[in-house]
C-alpha positions in Angstrom: 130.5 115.8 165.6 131.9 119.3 164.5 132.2 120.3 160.7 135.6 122.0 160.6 134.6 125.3 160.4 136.7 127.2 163.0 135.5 129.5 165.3 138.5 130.8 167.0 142.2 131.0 166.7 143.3 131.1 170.5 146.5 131.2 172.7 147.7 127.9 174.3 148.4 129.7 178.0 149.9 126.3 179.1 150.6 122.8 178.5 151.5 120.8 182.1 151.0 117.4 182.9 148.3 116.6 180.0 146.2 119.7 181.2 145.7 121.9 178.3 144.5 125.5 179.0 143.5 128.1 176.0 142.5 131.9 176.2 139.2 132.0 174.4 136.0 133.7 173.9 134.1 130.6 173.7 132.1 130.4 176.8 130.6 126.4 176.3 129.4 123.8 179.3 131.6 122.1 181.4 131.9 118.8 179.7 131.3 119.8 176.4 133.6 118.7 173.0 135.6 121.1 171.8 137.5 120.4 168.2 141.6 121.5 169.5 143.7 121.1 166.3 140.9 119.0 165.2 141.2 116.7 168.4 137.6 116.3 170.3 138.5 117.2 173.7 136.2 117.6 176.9 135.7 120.9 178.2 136.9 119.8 182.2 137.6 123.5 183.8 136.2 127.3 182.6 137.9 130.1 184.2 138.1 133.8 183.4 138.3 134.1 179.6 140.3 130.0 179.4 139.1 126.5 179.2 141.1 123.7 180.6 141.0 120.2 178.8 142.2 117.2 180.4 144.9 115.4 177.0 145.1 111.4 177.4 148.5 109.8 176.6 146.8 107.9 174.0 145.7 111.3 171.7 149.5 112.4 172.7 150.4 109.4 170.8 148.6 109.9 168.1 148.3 114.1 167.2 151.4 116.6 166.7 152.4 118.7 169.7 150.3 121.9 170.5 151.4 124.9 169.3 151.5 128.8 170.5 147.7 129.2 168.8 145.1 126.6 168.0 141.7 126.3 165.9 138.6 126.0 167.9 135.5 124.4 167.0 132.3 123.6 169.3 130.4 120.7 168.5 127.8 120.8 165.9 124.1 121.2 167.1 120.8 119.8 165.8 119.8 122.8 163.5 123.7 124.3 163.2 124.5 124.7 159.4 126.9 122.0 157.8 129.2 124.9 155.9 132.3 121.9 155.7 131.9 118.3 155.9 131.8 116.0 159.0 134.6 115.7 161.0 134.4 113.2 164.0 137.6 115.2 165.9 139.6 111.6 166.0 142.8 112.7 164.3 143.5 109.3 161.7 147.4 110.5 161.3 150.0 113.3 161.6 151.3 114.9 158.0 154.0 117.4 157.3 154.0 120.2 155.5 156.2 119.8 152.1 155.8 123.0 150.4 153.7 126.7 150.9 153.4 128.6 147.7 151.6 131.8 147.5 148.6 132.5 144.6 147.4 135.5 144.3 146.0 136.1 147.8 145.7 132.6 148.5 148.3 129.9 149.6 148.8 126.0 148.2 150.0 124.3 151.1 151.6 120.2 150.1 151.5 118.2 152.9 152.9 115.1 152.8 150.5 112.2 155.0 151.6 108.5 155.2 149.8 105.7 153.1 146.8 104.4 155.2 146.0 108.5 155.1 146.4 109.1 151.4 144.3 105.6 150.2 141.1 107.7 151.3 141.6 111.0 149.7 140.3 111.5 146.3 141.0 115.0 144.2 138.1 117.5 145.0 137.4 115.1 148.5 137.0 116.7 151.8 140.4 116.4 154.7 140.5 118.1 158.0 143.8 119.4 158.6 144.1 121.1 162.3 140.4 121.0 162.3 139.5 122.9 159.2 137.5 121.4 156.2 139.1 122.1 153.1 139.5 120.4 149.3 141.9 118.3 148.1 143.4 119.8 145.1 145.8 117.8 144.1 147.5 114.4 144.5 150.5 113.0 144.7 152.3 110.0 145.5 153.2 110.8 149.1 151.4 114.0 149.1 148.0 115.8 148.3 147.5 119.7 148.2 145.0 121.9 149.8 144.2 126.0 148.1 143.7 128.4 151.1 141.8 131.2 150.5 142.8 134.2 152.4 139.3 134.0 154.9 141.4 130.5 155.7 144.7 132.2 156.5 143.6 135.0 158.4 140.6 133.1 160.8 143.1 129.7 161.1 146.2 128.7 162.4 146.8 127.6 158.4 148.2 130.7 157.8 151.6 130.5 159.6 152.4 126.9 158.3 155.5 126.9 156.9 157.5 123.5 155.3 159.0 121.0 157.8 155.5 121.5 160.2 153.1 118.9 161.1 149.5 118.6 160.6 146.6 117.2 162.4 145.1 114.9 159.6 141.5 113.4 159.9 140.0 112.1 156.4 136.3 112.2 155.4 134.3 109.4 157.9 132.0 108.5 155.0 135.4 106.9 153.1 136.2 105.0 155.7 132.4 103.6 156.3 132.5 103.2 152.0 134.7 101.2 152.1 134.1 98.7 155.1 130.2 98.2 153.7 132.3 97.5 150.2 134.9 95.0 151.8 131.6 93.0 152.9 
């Protein structure tokens, strides 16, 4: 369970054969979750300032390709404050990114998602994108908007998006658990 509150922007060093290795400051357990892009990975080798995580075919499948820089989040502990919302790190859907206008110091990024995304977001709701909690904004019919503040674009990989990108999507669990108890 992490919350989507990054802790780290860091360098992909390399991406060969499903191993995945960063250059962090993060120093967790061997076999520890990690939130990558909002993906839950397992910590499987710590070396000299880098973690190595071992990516399945079936996450391939299902997340956008890795970038230069990712978001890092360690798993939430008993205690930890909850400063997003909870974010399981199992990406629901890929989005792209429609449109980044600047405000003031702040961005509003549109991304557009696909429909079994969109049915669960709700204006002022709570979406991971990459990993980070933010607010829906706005909705559309194949889009909703996020407001970065400039904390966001400075501590995130947020920052660079720019239209024609894709996005790590995971809506709020406690949607998708509404609405299975309601379908009873």
């Amino acid at each position: 369970m992490f919350t989507g509150i990054v802790r780290e922007r860091a360098k992909v060093d390399s991406f060969d054969r499903g191993r995945l290795v960063v250059a962090t400051a993060l120093v967790p357990e061997l076999g520890d979750s990690i939130a990558v892009d909002g993906v839950c990975l397992t910590v499987a080798d710590r070396t000299n300032g880098s973690l190595a995580f071992d990516v399945m075919p079936e996450t391939l499948a299902r997340v956008k390709p890795f970038g230069a820089e990712v978001n890092l989040e360690t798993a939430l502990r008993a205690g930890d404050p909850l400063g997003g919302h909870y974010v399981q790190g199992h990406v629901d859907g890929t989005g792209r990114i429609r449109a980044v206008d600047s405000e003031g110091d702040s961005r509003r990024v549109t991304i557009e998602a696909p429909p079994d995304i969109l049915r669960y977001c709700v204006e002022k709701g709570s979406i991971a994108v990459d990993g980070v909690s933010l607010t829906i904004a706005a909705l559309g019919e194949d889009v909703f908007e996020v407001a970065l503040v400039r904390h966001t674009l400075e501590a995130t990989t947020l920052g660079s998006l720019q239209p024609g990108d894709g996005a790590n999507l995971e809506i709020d669990v406690l949607a998708k658990y509404v609405e299975r108890l309601a379908a009873r």
